[in-house]
C-alpha positions in Angstrom: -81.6 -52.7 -119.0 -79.3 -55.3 -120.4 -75.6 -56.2 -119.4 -72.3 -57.0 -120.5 -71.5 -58.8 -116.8 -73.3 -62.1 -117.4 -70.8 -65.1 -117.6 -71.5 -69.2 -118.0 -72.0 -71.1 -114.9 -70.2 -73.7 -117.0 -67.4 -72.3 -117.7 -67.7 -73.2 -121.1 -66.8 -70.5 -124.0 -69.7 -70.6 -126.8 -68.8 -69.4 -130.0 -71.4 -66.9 -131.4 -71.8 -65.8 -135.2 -73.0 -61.9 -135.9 -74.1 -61.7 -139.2 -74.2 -57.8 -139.9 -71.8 -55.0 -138.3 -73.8 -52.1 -138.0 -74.9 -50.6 -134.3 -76.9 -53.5 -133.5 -74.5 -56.1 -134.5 -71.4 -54.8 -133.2 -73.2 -54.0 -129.7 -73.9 -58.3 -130.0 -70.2 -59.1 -130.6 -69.5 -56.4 -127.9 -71.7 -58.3 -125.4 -70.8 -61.8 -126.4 -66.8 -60.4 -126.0 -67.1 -59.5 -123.0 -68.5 -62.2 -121.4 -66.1 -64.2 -122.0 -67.4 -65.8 -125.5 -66.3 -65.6 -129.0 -67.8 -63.7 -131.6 -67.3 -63.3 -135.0 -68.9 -61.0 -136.7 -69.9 -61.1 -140.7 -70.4 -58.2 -142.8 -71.3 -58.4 -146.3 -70.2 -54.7 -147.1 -66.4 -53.1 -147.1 -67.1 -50.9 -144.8 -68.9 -51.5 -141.1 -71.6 -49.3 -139.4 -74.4 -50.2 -141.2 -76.8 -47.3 -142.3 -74.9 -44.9 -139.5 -71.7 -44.6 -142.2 -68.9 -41.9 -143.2 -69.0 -40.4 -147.0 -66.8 -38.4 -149.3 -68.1 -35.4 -151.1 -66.4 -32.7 -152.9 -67.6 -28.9 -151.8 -68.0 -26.1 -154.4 -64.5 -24.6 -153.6 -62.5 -28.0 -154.6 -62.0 -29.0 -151.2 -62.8 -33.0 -150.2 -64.6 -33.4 -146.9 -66.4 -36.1 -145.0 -69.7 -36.0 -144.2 -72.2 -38.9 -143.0 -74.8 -40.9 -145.3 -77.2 -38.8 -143.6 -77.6 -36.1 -140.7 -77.8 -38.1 -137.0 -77.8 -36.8 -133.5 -78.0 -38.5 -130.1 -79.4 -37.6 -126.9 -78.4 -37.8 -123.3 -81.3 -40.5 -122.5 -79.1 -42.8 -124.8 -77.5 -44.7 -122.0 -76.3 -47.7 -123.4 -75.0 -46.2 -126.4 -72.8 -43.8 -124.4 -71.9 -46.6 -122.0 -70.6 -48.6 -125.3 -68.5 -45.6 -126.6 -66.8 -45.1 -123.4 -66.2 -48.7 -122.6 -64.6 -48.6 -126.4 -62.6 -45.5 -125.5 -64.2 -43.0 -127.2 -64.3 -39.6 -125.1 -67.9 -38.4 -125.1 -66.4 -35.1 -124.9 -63.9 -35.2 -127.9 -66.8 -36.3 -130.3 -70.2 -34.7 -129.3 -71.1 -31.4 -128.9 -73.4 -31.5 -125.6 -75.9 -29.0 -125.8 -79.9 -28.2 -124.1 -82.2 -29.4 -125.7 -83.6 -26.6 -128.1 -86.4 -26.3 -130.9 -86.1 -22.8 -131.8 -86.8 -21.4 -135.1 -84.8 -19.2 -137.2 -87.1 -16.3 -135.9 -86.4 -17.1 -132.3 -89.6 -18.5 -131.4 -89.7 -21.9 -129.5 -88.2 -24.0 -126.7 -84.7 -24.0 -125.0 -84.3 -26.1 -122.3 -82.1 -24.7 -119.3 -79.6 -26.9 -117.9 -81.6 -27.4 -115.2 -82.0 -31.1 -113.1 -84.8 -32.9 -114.8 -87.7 -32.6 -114.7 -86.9 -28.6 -113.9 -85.5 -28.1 -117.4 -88.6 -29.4 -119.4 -90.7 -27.3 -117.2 -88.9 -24.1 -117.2 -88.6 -24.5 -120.9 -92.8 -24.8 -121.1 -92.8 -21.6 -119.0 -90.2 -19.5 -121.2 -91.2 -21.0 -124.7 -91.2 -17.7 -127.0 -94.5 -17.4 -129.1 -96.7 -19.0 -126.9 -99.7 -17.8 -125.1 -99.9 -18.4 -121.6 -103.0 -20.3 -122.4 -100.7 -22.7 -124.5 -98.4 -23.2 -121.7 -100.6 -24.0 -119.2 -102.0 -26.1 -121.0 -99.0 -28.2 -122.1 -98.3 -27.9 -118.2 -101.7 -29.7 -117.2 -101.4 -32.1 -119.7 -97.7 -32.9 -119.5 -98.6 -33.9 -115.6 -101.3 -36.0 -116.4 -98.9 -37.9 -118.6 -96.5 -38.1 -115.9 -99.2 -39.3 -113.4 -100.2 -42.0 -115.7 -96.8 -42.9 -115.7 -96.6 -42.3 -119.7 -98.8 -44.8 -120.7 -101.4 -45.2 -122.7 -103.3 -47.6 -125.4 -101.8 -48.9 -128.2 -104.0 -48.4 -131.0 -103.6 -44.5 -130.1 -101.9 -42.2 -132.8 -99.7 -39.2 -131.6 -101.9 -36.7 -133.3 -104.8 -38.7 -131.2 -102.9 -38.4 -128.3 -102.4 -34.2 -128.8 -105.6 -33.4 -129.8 -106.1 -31.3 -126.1 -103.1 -29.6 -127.0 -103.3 -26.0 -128.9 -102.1 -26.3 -132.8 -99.1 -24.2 -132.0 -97.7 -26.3 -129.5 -99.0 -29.5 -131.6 -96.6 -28.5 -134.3 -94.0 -26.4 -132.9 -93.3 -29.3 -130.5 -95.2 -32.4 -130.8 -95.2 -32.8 -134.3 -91.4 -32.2 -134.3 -90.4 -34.6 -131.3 -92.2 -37.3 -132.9 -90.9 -37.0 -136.6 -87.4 -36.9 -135.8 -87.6 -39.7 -133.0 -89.7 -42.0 -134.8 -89.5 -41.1 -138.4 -93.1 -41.5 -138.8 -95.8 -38.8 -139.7 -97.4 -38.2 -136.3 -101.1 -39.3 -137.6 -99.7 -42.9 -138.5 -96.9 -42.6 -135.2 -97.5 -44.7 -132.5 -98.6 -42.9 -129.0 -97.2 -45.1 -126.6 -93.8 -45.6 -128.4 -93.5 -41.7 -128.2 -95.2 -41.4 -124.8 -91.7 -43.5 -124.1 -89.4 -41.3 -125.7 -91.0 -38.3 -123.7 -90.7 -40.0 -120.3 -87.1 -40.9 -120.7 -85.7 -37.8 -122.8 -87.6 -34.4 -121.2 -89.0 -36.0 -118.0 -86.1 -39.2 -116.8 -82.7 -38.5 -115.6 -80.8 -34.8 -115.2 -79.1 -34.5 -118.6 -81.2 -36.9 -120.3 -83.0 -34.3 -123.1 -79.2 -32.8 -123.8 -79.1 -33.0 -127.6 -75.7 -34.6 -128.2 -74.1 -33.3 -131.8 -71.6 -35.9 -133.2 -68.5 -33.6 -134.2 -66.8 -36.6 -136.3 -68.2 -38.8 -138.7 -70.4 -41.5 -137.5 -67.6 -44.1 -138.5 -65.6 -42.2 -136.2 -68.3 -41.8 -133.5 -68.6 -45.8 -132.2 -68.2 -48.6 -135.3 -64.4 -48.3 -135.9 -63.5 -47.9 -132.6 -65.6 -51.1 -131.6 -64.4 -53.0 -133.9 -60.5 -52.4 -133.1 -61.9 -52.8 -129.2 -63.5 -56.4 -130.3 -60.3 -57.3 -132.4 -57.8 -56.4 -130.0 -59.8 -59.1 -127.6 -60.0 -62.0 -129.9 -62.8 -61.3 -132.1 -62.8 -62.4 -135.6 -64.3 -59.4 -138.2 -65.2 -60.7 -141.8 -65.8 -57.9 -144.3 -67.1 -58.3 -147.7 -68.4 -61.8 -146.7 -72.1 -62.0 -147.4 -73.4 -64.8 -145.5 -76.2 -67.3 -147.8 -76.3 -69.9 -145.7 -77.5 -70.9 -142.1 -77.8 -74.4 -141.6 -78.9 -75.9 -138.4 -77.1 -78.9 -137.6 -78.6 -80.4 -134.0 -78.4 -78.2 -131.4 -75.7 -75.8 -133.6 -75.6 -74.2 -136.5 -73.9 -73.7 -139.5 -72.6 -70.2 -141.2 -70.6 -70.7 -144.5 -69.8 -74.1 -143.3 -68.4 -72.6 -140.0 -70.0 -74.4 -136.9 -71.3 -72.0 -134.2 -73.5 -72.3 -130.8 -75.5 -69.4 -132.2 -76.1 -66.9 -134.5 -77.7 -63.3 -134.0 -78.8 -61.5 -137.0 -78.1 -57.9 -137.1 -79.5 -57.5 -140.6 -81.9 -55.4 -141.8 -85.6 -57.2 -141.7 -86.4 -57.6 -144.8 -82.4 -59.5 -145.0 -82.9 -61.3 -142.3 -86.4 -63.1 -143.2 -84.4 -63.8 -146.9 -81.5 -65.3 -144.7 -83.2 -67.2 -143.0 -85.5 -68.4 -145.9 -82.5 -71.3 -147.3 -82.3 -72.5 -143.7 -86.0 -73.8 -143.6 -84.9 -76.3 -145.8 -82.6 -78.1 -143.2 -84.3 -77.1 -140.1 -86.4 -79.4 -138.4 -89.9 -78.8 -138.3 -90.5 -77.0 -134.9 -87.3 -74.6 -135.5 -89.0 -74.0 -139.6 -92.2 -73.0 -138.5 -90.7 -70.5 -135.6 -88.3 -68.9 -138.8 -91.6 -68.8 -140.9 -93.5 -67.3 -138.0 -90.9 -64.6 -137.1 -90.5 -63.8 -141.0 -94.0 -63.3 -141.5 -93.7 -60.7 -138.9 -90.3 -59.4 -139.8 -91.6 -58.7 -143.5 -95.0 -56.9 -142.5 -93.1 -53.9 -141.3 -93.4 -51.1 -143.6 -90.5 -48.5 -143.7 -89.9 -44.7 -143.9 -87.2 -42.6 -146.0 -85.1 -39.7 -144.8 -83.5 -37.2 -147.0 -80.9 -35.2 -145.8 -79.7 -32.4 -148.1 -76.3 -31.0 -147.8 -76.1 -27.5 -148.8 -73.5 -24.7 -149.4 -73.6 -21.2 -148.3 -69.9 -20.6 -148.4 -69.9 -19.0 -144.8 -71.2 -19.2 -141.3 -74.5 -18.7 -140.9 -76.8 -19.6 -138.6 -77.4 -18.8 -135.2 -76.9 -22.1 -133.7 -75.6 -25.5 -134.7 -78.9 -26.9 -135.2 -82.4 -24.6 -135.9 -85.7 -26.4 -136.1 -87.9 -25.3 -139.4 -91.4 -24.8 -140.1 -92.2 -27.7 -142.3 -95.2 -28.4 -144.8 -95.7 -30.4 -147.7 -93.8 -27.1 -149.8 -91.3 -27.3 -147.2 -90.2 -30.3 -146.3 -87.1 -30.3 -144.0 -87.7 -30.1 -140.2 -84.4 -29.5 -139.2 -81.0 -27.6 -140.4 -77.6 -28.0 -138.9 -74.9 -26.1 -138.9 -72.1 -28.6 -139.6 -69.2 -25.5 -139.4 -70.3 -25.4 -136.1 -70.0 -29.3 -135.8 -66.8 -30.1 -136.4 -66.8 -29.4 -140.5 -65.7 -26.8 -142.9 -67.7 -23.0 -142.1 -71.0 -23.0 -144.3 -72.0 -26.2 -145.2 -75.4 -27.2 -144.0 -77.6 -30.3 -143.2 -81.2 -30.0 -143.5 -83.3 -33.0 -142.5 -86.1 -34.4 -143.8 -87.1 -37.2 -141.7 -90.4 -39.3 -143.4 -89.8 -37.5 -146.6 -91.9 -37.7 -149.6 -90.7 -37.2 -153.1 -87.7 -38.2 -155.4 -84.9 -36.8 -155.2 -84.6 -33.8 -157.3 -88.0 -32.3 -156.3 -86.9 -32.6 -152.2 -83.6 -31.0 -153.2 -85.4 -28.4 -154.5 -87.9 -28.1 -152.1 -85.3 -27.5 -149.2 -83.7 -25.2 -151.4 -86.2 -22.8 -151.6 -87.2 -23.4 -147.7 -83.8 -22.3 -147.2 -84.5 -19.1 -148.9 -88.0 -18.7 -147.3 -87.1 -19.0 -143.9 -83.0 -18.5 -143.9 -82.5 -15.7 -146.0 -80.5 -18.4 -148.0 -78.9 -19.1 -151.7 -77.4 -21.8 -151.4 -75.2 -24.6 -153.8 -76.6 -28.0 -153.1 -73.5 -30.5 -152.4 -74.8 -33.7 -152.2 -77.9 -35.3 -151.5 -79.0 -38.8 -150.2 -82.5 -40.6 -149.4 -82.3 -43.6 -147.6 -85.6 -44.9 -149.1 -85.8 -47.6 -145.8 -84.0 -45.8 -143.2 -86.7 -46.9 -140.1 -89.4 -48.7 -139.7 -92.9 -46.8 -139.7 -93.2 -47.0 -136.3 -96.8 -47.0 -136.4 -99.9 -46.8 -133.7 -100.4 -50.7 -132.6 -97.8 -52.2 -134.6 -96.3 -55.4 -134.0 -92.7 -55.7 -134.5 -90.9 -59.4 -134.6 -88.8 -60.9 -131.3 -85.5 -61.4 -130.5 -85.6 -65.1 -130.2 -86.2 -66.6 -133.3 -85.6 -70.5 -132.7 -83.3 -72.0 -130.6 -79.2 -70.6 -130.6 -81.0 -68.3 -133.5 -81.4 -64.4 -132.5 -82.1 -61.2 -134.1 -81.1 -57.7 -133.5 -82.1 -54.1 -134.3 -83.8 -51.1 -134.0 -86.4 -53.0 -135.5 -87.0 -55.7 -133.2 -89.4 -55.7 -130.3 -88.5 -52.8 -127.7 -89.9 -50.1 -125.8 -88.1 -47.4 -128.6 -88.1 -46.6 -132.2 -85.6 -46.9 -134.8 -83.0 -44.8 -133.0 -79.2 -45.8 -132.0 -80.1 -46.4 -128.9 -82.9 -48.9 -129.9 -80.4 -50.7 -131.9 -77.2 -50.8 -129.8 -79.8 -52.2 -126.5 -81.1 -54.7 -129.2 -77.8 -55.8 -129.3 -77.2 -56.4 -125.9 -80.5 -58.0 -125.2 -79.9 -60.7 -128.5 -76.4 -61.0 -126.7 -77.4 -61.6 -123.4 -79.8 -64.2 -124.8 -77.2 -66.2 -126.5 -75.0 -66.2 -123.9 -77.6 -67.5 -121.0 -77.3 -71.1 -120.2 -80.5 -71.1 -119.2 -81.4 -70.5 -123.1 -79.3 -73.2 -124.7 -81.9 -75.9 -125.9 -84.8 -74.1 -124.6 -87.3 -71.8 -126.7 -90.3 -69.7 -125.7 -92.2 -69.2 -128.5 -95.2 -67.0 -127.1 -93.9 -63.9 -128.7 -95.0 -65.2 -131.8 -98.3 -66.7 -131.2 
């Protein structure tokens, strides 16, 4: 697990350019900050937090209220992310709702985890799942352990459907198929196996606590990027908004950002703007350093990406059950998940329904979810806004190969992205962070390069 303790044998304070302040980034300048470094961080945008942002709408009764560009949640196996917010101040308490770990449908059938050490909870919840035979259980139960004993690996050319296939079709999709689409965003016959086998060893089977379904109950400005940034500013960091950054030039063994000169520079961007970034700065580069940028860009733009649609309805009172209810989803009925956001912090009826990998345009999904709502809710509801982020995640599919931190020498990238043991989550972009920050920082690193990621 990375850390923010490591400091130069030298002495010597490096100064260290961010380019992007979303999750990723501002994790970076958090590292580079507290070791003792200076980092200034460049966002081309107004606003910072990336794709995890704060938006206005206007409900059906004339009130304003903000919501989020789209409906996140963490989990309690996020450990560097809620290490961050508290060493920011932010009181875990104050702004997430800490519940069990639940998938339970509007009809009361599913799983609840007990708060229960781990990995008592997940196997309670197996036991007392609601409509499921004992058969199904057991089965989960003889699997699930076989997992465990293997230590939750397995090959990576395996899809997550391949990797179910011993389990019954209603524990395949009232669990599986769930878990995976709104961890990895990625239909689970594409999803990657081992990725997911990951994300089931840390969140139902790791530490006590670590399944907890964490509900932000502010916006997800609120949540970590504004109070980061006042924590990096208040301890000499430098924060450029609006400043789009065209130009990385390498100049020896430092480089150049907008004419600025810098040790290094980590790249928080999106791939597809990071391989463009660095496109201009083959042209000064020397050879060795232009074919690593090439190399790593090849990589970077071979990723394929997934959309997520949340809609944000109106029902003009309380009512569900619980602050969030898992849905059964088709191709007719596309949302997986609804929240309650009255119950999260927000005005009484307005609801969230998820539709993570989501196919369609706009207009037919908003439909869609408006007559799932109906189906399965009992629901008329007035849609309020909705909003498809077309490249929200990576397809985080079976045997893919995702691009390195290093890139060339005092040159780094960051996010969720980048290689790592998790998908395109917070947590895999805020520990990207650290890692490209605890690169950049390492003396051991300055003038040295190992390029074997990319071969």
């Amino acid at each position: 697990m990375p850390t923010l303790t490591h400091t130069t044998t030298a002495g010597a304070s490096q100064r260290i350019a961010v380019i992007g302040a979303g999750w990723a980034g501002l994790a970076a300048a958090i590292g580079v900050t507290q070791s003792g470094h200076y980092a200034t961080v460049f966002e081309a945008s107004k606003a910072i937090g990336g794709r995890a942002r704060a938006l206005e709408v206007t409900l059906p009764d004339g009130r304003k209220t903000t919501l989020d560009n789209g409906q996140h949640i963490l989990i309690g196996a996020y450990a560097d992310t809620l290490r961050l917010m508290q060493l920011v101040g932010v009181e875990r308490s104050r702004v997430l709702l800490d519940l069990p770990m639940s998938l339970r449908f509007p009809d009361g059938k599913g799983i609840v985890f007990p708060r229960l050490p781990a990995p008592l909870d997940a196997l309670t919840a197996i036991v007392m799942a609601r409509g499921w035979s004992l058969g199904d259980k057991l089965n989960l139960l003889r699997v699930a352990s076989g997992w465990q004993r293997g230590g939750f690996q397995c090959a990576a050319h395996l899809t997550v459907t391949e990797l179910c296939q011993s389990l019954g079709r209603r524990v395949t999709t009232e669990l599986m198929e769930p878990l995976c689409v709104s961890a990895l965003n990625t239909p689970a016959h594409q999803a990657s196996a081992s990725v997911f086998m990951r994300v089931l060893r840390d969140a139902l089977f790791g530490a006590s606590g670590g399944s907890h379904l964490l509900l932000p109950l502010v916006d997800m400005s609120a949540l970590f990027p504004d109070p980061a940034a006042t924590w990096l500013v208040q301890r000499g960091a430098s924060l450029r908004l609006s400043t789009r950054v065209g130009n990385i030039v390498q100049q020896g063994t430092t480089w150049q950002v907008e004419g600025e000169t810098f040790d290094g520079v980590i790249l928080a961007t999106s791939a597809s703007h990071a391989a463009l970034a660095l496109k201009e700065s083959c042209l000064s580069a020397t050879q060795e350093v232009a074919n690593n940028i090439q190399q790593w860009a090849t990589i970077a733009n071979g990723l394929q990406f997934e959309p997520i649609t949340t809609v944000y309805a109106w029902a003009g009172k309380a009512c569900l059950t619980a602050p969030m209810l898992a849905l059964r989803s088709d191709v007719a009925c596309p949302a997986q998940f609804v929240f309650d956001r009255g119950q999260l912090g927000g005005p009484a009826g307005l609801l969230a329904f998820v539709v993570s990998a989501s196919v369609g345009d706009h207009d037919t999904l908003t439909q869609q979810v408006l007559r799932q709502a109906k189906a399965q809710l009992g629901l008329s509801l007035q849609v309020v806004q909705t909003v498809v982020e077309k490249r929200a995640t990576f397809a985080c599919t079976a045997g893919l190969r995702r691009p390195p931190t290093d890139i060339a020498p005092g040159l780094w990238a960051c996010g969720d992205y980048v290689q790592g043991p998790y998908p395109a989550t917070l947590e895999g972009a805020v520990r990207s962070g650290l890692a490209a920050a605890g690169s950049a920082i390492a003396p051991a690193r300055q003038g040295e390069h190992n390029n074997t990621d990319l071969g």
